[in-house]
C-alpha positions as CSV (number, residue, x, y, z in Angstrom):
1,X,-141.4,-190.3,52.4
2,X,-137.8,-190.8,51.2
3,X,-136.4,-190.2,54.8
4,X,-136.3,-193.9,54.7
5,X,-133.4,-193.7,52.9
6,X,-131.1,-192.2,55.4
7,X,-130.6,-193.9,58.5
8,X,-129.6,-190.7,60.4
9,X,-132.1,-188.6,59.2
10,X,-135.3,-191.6,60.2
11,X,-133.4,-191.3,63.9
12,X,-133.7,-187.6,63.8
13,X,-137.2,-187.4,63.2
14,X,-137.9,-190.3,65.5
15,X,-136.0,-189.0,68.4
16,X,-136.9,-184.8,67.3
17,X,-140.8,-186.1,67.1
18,X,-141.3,-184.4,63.7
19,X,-144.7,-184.7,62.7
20,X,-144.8,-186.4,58.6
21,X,-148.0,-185.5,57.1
22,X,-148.9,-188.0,54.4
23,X,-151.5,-187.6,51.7
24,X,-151.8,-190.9,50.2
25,X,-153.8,-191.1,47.5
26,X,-152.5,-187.3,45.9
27,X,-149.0,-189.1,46.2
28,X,-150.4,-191.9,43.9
29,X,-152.3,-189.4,41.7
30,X,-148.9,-187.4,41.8
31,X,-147.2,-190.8,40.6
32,X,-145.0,-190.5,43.9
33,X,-145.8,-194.2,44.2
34,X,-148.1,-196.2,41.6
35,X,-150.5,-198.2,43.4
36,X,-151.6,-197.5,47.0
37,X,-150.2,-200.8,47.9
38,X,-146.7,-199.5,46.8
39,X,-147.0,-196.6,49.8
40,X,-144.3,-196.6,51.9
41,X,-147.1,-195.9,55.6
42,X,-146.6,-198.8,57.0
43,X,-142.4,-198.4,56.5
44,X,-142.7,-195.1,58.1
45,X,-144.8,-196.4,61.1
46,X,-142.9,-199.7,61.6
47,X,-139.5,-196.9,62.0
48,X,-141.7,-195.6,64.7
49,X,-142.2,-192.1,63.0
50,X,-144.9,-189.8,63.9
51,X,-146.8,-190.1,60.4
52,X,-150.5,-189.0,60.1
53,X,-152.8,-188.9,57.6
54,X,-154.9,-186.0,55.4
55,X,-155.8,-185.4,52.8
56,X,-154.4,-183.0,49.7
57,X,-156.8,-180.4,47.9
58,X,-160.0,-182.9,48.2
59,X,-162.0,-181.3,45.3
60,X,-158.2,-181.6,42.7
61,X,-157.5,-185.2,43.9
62,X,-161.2,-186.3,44.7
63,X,-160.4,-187.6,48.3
64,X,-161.1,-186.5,51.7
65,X,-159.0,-187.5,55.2
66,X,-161.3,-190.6,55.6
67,X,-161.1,-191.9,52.1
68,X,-157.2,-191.5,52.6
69,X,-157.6,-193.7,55.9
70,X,-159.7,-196.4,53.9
71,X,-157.4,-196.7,51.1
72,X,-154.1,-196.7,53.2
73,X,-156.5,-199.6,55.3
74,X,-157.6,-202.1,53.2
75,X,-154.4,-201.3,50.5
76,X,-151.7,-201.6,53.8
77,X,-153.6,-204.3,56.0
78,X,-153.4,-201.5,58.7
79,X,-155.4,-202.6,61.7
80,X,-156.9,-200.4,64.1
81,X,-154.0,-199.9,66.5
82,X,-152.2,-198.5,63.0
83,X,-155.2,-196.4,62.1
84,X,-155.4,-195.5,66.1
85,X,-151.7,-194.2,66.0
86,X,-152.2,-192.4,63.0
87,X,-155.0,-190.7,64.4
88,X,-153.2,-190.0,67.6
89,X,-150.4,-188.6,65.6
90,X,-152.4,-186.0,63.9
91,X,-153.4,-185.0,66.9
92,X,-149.5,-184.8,68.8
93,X,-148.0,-183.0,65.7
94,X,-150.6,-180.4,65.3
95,X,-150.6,-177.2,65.9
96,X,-152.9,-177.3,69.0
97,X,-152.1,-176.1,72.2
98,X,-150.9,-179.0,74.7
99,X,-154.4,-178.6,76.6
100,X,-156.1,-179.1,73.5
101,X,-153.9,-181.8,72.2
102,X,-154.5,-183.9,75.5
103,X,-158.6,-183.2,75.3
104,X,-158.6,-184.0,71.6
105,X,-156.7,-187.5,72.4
106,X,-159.1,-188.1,75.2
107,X,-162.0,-187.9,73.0
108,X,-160.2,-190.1,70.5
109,X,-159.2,-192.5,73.3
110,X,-162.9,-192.3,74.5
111,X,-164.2,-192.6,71.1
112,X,-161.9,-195.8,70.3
113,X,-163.6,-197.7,73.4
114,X,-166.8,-197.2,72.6
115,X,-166.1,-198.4,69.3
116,X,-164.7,-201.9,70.4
């Protein structure tokens, strides 16, 4: 989350793709940042970085992927094309193969239209 103090090193990960996994609320818990309003997400998506969410030992820090989504939500003002990408990026910077990856975002893509 500090790569957003070096220029160079935001465009390296931008133009490299590097996946950024984020655990939001263990990083408040951790006092990386102290309020979940204070997280840097938003930053990190506005650079254009591939940034997803999860969650960090759920029984320790009491919070599973989708309460981390919630909170990084309501506490951001993400909208759904935020939470979308997020999603998306968990996806593109896993470990899947590309077949797998491209079935996985269908279904999210499906699942995101039938939503509304």
């Amino acid at each position: 989350m500090r790569c957003l103090e070096d220029r160079r090193l935001v465009e390296r990960l931008r133009r490299g793709h590097v996946p950024l996994t984020v655990c939001p609320l263990s990083n408040v818990r951790l006092r990386v940042f102290d309020r979940i309003e204070d997280h840097n997400i938003g930053l990190l998506l506005e650079a254009a970085l591939c940034v997803s969410v999860h969650s960090d030992d759920p029984a320790y820090f009491g919070a599973y992927v989708n309460d981390n989504y919630r909170a990084v939500r309501d506490a951001q003002g993400l909208g759904r094309s935020e939470i979308l990408r997020l999603a998306r990026n968990s996806f593109v910077g896993s470990f899947l193969d590309d077949t797998e990856k491209r079935r996985c975002l269908a279904d999210l893509e499906a699942s995101a239209a039938n939503a509304g």
